[in-house]
N, C-alpha and C positions, 0 to 999 in steps of 0.2 A: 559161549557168548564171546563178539569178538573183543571184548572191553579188557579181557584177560590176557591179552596181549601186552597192557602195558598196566595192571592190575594186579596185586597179591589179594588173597580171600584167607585173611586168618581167622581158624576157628578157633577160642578161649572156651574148651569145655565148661561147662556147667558151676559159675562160684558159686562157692559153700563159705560157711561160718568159721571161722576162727575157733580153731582147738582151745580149750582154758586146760593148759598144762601146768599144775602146779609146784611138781617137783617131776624136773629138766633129767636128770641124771637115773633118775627110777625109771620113766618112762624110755629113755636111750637104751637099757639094760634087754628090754623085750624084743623076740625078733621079727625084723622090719620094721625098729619103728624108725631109725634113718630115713629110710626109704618112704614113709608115709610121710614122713614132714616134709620131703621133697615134693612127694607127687600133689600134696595138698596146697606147697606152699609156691610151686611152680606159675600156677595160675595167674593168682595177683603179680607176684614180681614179673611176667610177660608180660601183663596187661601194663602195669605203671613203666616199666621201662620203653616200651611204646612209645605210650601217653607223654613220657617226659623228650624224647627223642621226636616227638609230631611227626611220628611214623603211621596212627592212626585221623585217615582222612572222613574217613564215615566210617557207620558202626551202625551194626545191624541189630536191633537188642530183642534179643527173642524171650518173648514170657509165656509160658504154659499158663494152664488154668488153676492150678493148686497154689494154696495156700504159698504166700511168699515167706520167706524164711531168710533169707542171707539179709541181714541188717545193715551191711556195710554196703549192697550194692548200689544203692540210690548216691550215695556219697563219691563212691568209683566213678556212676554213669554221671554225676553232678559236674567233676573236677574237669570229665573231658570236655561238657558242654562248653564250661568256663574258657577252656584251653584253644579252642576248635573255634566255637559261635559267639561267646561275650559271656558276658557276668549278668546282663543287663536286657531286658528285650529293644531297646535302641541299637545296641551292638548286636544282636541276634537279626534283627532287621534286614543285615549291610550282608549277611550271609548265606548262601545257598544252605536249606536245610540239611543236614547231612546225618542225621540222627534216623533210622528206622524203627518204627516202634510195631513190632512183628509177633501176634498174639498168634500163637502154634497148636496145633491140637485143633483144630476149626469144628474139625468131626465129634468130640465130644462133648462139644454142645449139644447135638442132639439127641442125646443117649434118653431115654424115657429112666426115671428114678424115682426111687418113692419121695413121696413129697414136694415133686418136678416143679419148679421155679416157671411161671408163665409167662408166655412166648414177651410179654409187654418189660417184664422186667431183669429178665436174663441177662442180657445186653446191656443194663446199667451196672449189673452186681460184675459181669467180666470186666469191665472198664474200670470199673471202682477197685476190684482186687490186684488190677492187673498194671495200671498208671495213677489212679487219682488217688486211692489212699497209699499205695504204695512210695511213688515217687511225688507225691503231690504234698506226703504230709511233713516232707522234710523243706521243700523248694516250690518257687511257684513256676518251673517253668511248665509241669502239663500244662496251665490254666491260665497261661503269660509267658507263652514264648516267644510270640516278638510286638508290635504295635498293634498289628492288626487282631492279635485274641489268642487263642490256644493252640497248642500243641496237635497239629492235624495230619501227620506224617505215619499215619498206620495202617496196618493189613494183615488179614486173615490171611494164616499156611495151613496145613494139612500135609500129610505123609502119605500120598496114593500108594506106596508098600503097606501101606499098615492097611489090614482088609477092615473095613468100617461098611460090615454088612449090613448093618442095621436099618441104610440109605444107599447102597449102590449095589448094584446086580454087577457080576464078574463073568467074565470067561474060560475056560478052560487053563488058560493060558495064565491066571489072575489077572486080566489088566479090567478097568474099568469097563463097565457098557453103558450104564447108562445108572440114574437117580432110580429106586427101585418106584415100579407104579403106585403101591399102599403108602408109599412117603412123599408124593409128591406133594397132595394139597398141604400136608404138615409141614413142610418146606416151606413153601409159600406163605404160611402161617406167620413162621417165624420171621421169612423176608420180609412180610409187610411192616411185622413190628420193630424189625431192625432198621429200616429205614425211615421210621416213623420217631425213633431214639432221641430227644435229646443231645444226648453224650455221644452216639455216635455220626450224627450231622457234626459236632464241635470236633473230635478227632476224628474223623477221615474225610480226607479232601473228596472225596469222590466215591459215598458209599455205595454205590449202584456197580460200580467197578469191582470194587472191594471184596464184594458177598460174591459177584460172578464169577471173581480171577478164584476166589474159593473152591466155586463148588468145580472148575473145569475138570474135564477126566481126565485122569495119567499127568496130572501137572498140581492141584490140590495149591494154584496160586504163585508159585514160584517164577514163573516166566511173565505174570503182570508186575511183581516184585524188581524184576531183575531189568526190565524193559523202565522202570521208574530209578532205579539207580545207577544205572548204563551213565546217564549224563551227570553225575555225580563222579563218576570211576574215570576223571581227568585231570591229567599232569599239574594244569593252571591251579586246580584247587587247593593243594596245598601251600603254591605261589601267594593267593588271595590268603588264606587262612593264615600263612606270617605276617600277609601285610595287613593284617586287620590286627594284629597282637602287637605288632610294631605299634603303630596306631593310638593302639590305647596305652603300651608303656610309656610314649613318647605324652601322654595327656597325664597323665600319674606323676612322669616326672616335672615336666612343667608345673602342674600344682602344688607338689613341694616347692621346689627352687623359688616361684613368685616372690614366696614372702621374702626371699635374702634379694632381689632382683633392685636397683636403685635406679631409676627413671630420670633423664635431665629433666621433665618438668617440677618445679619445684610446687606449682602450687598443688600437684597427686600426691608428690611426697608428702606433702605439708599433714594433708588427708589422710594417708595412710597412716601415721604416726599418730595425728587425732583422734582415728577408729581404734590405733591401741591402746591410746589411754581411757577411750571412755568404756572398752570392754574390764580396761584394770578395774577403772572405778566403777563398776557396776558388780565387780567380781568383790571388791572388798567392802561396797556398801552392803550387799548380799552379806559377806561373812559377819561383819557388825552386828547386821541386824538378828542372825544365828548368835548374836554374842559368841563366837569365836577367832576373836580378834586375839585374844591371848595365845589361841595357838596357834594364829598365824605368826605373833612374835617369836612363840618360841619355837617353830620352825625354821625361823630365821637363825635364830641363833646356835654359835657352835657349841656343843655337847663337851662340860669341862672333864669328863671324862675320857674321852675320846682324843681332847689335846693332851692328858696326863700321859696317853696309851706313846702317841704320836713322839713326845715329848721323850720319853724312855727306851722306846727302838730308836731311835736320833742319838743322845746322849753317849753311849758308851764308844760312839763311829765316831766323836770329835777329836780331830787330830789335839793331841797336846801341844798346850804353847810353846813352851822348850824345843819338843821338835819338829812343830811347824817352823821357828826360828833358824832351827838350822839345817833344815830340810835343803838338799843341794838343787843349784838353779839348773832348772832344764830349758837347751834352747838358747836363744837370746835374752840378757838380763833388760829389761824395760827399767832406763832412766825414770824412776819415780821424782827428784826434784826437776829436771827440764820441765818435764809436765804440769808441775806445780806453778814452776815460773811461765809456762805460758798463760795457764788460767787464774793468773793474779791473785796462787793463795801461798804465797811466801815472801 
């Protein structure tokens, strides 16, 4: 694609879970284990040194259909959204989406299994495993990513290497030929009820696209993928994405500073200083009425213990009088009586 021209495509193997290594030095003693904390620990350290560096401009997040397992990942993919799109869906708003949310495996879904989950409801238990209880139950951006509603930036992949005979006839050669005939109306089955979804009307912009860029032969969706991130994979984006973090540092720091900020109108002023007394008094009529007024006082007050402490590291550092007295003058001596006689006390 020609976008790779001015494009890097880094792939972040597969995160995993966090070792719980008890004892550091036992586990070092065995062989390779150096080497496994590396290749383990490679992962995340690439991904956050990116991430901190806003070397990553979109992100492709590819979820399989099994059971999710790595705990920390929602937190990972959370930290870049914040970094990249906003905290917030008003700042997620002001942003070209740049998140892919790319459910993999497309083909087995259709695997027949005992106990096969029906064509109506499959499609909500993949979304649910896959974004909504996953990254949903920590954050709300699946379900509120920007003003207008949910997170609808997904698409079905597939591996047209992986032979998924089960639904496509091959040729000699293995490339696709075609949907096998005994699967097609079960196909259809499934299509109707996938686009029938709830859940996937809300995440996918265009589920008709979606299911087709799927099933294509010899491409299993990647080139409707790629053709939908092509205008994503541009220089300016990055440009936008600092000045959208500028943005909001610059409203963060404004909000701090306000309160020290002193306005020539005096009668704002006048106001301002009014709203802080009557948050005091509402703060301490609230404590009264808790009856902890007492230890509000004695919060105020200083701990004679603590002067005693003070009082003892000071002590033994006081110069003695005797030879603070004749301690010799450094510098020029400062007339102490002129001084006096200028300020009328002698």
């Amino acid at each position: 694609w020609d976008f790779f021209q001015h494009t890097d495509l880094l792939d972040f193997p597969g995160a995993r879970s966090r070792e719980q290594i008890k004892d550091l030095p036992a586990f070092l003693q065995g062989n390779d284990a150096l080497q496994s904390l590396f290749l383990r620990g490679k992962v995340a350290y690439l991904f956050e040194r990116y991430c901190a560096e806003q070397e990553l401009t979109s992100m492709l997040l590819c979820i399989g259909p099994s059971n999710q397992e790595v705990k920390t990942l929602p937190e990972m993919v959370y930290d870049w959204v914040i970094s990249t799109h906003g905290a917030t869906p008003e700042q997620r708003t002001q942003q070209p989406t740049a998140l892919f949310l790319v459910l993999t495996k497309f083909d087995m879904e259709f695997e027949e299994k005992a106990g096969e989950r029906s064509p109506e409801g499959r499609w909500t238990t993949r979304l649910e495993s896959s974004l909504l209880n996953f990254f949903g139950k920590q954050h709300e951006w699946p379900r509120q990513w920007d003003v207008q509603g949910c997170f609808c930036n997904s698409y079905w992949l597939r591996n047209p290497n992986f032979k998924a005979k089960h639904m496509f006839d091959y040729d000699e050669s293995g490339r696709e030929l075609g949907i096998r005939p005994g699967e097609k109306s079960r196909i259809e089955m499934f299509r109707t009820a996938f686009l029938r979804d709830q859940n996937a009307n809300r995440h996918f912009r265009n589920p008709t696209e979606a299911w087709d860029a799927g099933f294509t032969l010899n491409d299993g969706g990647v080139t409707y993928l790629a053709q939908n991130l092509r205008p994503l994979c541009n220089p300016e984006l990055k440009r936008q994405q600092l000045t959208g973090q500028t943005l909001q540092l610059r409203e963060q720091m404004a909000e701090r500073i306000d309160h020290y900020h002193v306005s020539d109108n005096p009668e704002q002023e006048l106001e301002k200083r009014l709203e802080a007394a009557r948050q005091v008094a509402a703060r301490l009529i609230d404590c009264a009425g808790e009856q902890r007024f007492g230890e509000l006082l004695r919060s105020l007050q200083t701990d004679s213990d603590d002067l005693e402490s003070i009082f003892y590291r000071i002590e033994p550092r006081l110069p003695d009088e005797a030879q603070a007295a004749s301690a010799p003058t450094i510098g020029t001596a400062v007339d102490t009586q002129k001084m006096k006689v200028l300020l009328g006390l002698s």
